[in-house]
Kinemage of the C-alpha trace (Angstrom):
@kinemage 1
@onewidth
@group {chain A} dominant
@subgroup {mainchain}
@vectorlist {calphas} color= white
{ca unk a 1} P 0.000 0.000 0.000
{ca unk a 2} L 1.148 3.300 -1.133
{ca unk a 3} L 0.282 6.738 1.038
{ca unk a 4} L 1.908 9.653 -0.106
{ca unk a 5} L 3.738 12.077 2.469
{ca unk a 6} L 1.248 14.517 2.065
{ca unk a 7} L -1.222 12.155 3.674
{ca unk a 8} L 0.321 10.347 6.227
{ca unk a 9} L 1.985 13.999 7.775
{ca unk a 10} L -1.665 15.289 7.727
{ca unk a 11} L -2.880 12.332 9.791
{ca unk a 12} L 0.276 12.053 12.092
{ca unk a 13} L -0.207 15.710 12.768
{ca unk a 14} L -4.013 16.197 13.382
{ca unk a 15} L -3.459 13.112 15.869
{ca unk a 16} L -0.496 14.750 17.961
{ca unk a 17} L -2.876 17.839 18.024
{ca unk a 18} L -5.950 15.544 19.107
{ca unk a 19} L -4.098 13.665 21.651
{ca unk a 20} L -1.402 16.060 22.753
{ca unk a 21} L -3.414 19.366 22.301
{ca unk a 22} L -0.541 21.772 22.349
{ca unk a 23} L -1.287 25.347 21.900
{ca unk a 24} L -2.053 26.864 18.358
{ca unk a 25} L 1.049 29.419 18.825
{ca unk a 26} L 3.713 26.613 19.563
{ca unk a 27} L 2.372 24.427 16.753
{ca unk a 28} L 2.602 27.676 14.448
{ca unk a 29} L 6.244 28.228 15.629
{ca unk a 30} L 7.749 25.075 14.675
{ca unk a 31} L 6.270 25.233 11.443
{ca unk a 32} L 7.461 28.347 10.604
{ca unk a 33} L 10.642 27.209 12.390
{ca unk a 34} L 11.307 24.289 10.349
{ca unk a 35} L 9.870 26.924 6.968
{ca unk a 36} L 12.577 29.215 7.664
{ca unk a 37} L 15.430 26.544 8.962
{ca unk a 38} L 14.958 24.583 5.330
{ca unk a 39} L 15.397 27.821 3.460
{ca unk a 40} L 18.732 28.473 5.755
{ca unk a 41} L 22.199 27.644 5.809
{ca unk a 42} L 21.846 24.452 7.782
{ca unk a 43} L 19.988 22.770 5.341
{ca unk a 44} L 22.742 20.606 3.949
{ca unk a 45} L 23.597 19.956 7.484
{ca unk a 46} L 20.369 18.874 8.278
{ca unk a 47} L 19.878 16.974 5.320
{ca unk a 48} L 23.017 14.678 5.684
{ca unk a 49} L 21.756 14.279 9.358
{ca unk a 50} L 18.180 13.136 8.021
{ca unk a 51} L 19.751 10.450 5.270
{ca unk a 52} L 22.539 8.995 7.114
C-alpha cells in the first residue's frame, strides 16, 4: 500500500494535536521554524543528518 507524504503527515499531525493538544502558537512556531530553517544555511547539514 502506497500513502503519499502529504497524507500520512496530515494524519500524524491532526493526531499529535488531538491527543497532545498543544497550543495553536507553539504548533505555528515550529512550522514556521522548520519553513525558515529549510530555506537556511543548515539545510545541507540537516539533510546529511536526516539520510545517514
Amino acid at each position: 500500500m502506497d500513502v503519499p507524504l502529504w497524507l500520512a503527515l496530515a494524519v500524524v499531525g491532526w493526531l499529535g494535536i488531538k491527543l497532545v493538544r498543544p497550543p495553536w502558537w507553539l504548533v505555528a512556531v515550529v512550522l514556521l521554524g522548520g519553513y525558515l530553517l529549510a530555506d537556511s544555511f543548515l539545510s545541507p547539514v540537516i539533510n546529511t543528518a536526516i539520510h545517514k
